[in-house]
C-alpha positions in Angstrom: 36.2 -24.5 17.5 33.0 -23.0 15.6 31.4 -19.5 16.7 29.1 -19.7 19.0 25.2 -19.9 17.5 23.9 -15.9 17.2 20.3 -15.7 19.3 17.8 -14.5 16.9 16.4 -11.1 16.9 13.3 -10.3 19.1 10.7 -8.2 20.0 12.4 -7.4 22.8 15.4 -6.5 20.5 12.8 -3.9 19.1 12.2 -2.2 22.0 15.2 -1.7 23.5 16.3 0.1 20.3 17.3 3.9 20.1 13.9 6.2 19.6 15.7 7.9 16.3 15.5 4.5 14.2 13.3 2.1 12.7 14.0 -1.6 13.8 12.6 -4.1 12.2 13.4 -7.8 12.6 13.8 -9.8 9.5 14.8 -13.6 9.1 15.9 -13.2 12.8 18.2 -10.4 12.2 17.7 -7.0 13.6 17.8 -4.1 11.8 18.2 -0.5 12.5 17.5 1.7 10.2 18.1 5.9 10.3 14.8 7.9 10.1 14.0 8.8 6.6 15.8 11.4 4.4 13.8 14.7 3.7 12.9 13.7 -0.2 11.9 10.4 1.5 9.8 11.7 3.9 8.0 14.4 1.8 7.1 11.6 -0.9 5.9 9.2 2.1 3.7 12.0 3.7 1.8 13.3 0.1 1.2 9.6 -1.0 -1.0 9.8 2.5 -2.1 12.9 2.0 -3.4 12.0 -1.7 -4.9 8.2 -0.3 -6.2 9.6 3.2 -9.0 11.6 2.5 -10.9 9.6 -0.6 -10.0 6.0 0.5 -9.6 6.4 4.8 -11.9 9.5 5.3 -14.1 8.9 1.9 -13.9 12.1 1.1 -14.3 12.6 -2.8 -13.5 8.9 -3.4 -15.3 5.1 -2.0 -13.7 5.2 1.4 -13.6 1.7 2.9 -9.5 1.8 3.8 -7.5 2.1 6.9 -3.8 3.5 5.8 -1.5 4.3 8.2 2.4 6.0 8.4 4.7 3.9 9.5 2.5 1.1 10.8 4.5 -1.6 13.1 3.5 -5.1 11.0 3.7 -8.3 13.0 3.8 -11.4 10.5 4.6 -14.2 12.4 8.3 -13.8 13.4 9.0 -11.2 11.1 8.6 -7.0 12.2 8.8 -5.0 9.2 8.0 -1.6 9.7 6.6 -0.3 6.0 6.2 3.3 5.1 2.8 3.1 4.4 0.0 0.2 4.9 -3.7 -0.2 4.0 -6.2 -2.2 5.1 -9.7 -2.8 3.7 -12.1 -2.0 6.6 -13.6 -5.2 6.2 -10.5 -7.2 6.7 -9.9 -4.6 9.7 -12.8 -2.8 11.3 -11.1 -1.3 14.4 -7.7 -0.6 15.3 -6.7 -1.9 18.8 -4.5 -0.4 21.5 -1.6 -2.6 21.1 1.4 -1.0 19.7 1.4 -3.0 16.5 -0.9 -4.9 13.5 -0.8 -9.3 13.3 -3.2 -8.6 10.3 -1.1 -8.5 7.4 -2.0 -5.4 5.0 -4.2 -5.7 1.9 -1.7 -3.2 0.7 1.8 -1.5 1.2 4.1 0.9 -0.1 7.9 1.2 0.9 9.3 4.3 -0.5 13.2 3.8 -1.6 15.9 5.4 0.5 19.7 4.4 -0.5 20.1 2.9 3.2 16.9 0.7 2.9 16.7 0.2 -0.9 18.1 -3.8 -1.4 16.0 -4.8 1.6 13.1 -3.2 0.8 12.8 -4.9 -2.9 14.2 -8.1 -2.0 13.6 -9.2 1.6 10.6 -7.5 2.7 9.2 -8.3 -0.5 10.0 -11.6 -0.2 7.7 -11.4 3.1 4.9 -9.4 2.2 4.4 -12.2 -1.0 4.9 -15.2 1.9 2.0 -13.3 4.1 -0.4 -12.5 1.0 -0.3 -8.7 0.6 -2.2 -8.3 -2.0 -0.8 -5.1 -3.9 2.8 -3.5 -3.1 4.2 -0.5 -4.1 8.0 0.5 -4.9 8.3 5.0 -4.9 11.1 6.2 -6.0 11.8 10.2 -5.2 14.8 10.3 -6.8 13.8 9.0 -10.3 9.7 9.9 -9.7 8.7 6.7 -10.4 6.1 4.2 -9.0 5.7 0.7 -9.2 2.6 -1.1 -8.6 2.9 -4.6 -7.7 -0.1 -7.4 -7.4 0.3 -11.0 -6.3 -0.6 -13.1 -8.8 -1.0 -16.4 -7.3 1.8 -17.0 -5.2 4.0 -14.8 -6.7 4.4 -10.6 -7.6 4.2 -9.5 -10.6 4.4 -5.7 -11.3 1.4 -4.5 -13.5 1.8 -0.6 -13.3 5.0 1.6 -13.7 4.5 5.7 -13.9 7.2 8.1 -14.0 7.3 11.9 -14.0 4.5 14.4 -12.7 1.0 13.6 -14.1 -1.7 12.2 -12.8 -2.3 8.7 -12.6 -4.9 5.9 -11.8 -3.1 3.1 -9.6 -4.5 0.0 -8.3 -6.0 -0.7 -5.8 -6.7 3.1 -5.7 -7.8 4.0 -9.3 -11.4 5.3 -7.7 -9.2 8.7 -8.2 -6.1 10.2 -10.1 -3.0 10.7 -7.6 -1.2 13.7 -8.0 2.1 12.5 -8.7 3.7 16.1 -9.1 2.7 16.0 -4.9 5.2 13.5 -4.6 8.1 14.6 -5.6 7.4 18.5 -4.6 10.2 19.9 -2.4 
């Protein structure tokens, strides 16, 4: 006798989770996830406070970006929940009411925990390249490092690595050296 089928994951499934996690539903599966470790957390919050005020706000840098923490992205069956997301204010003008984004990002950043590490590189990868987000990046507190990825085509391909504390021009955000050193500050 075979096992009986397993009911894919929903958005119900999402809601009915515990407040202290992140669910996210991926290939059908949910996933629960523990809120972010204080290194984690610390990087996650400068990188905003770095991008915010020159690319969201436009102070001292082009403006023209939406970035949000923790932004609840809808892609078709899939609910990843990244650490950070940008949009280009073209692309996305207003943000609604509803509790979550079907436009897919021009741009997002998952920040590497142990818990969340494999899944972040490999499956949500694999989803952000399917929906066409444009530039991803990997940042690791642990080893300061930063990985800029760009589609190229159909495919990633990572076209910026920095380690360590100095400033840095990353795309799509070179308009202004990140502070690095921010990152990784305890």
């Amino acid at each position: 006798m075979s096992a009986p089928a397993r009911r894919a994951a929903s958005y119900q499934d999402v809601l009915d989770s515990p407040p202290h996690v992140i669910a996210e539903v991926i290939s059908g599966v949910l996933y629960q996830s523990p809120r972010p470790s204080a290194p984690h957390a610390l990087a996650a919050s400068a990188l905003g406070e770095e991008l915010g005020p020159p690319f969201k706000r436009g102070r001292g840098g082009p403006g023209g970006w939406m970035i949000l923490d923790e932004p609840e992205l809808h892609l078709g069956a899939e609910i990843l929940v990244p650490d950070l997301a940008g949009w280009r204010r073209e692309r996305m003008p207003e943000v609604s009411d509803i509790a979550y984004f079907e436009v897919t990002p021009d741009w997002v950043c998952e920040v590497s925990s142990a818990s969340t590490r494999s899944r972040d590189r490999n499956e949500k990868r694999a989803i952000y390249q399917e929906n066409k987000v444009a530039h991803l990046w990997f940042v690791d507190p642990e080893d300061q490092l930063i990985e800029v990825w760009e589609l190229d085509g159909s495919t990633y391909r990572v076209v910026q690595t920095h380690v360590g504390n100095e400033r840095v021009r990353l795309r799509p955000f070179e308009a202004i050296e990140l502070d690095a050193a921010a990152l990784w500050a305890r």
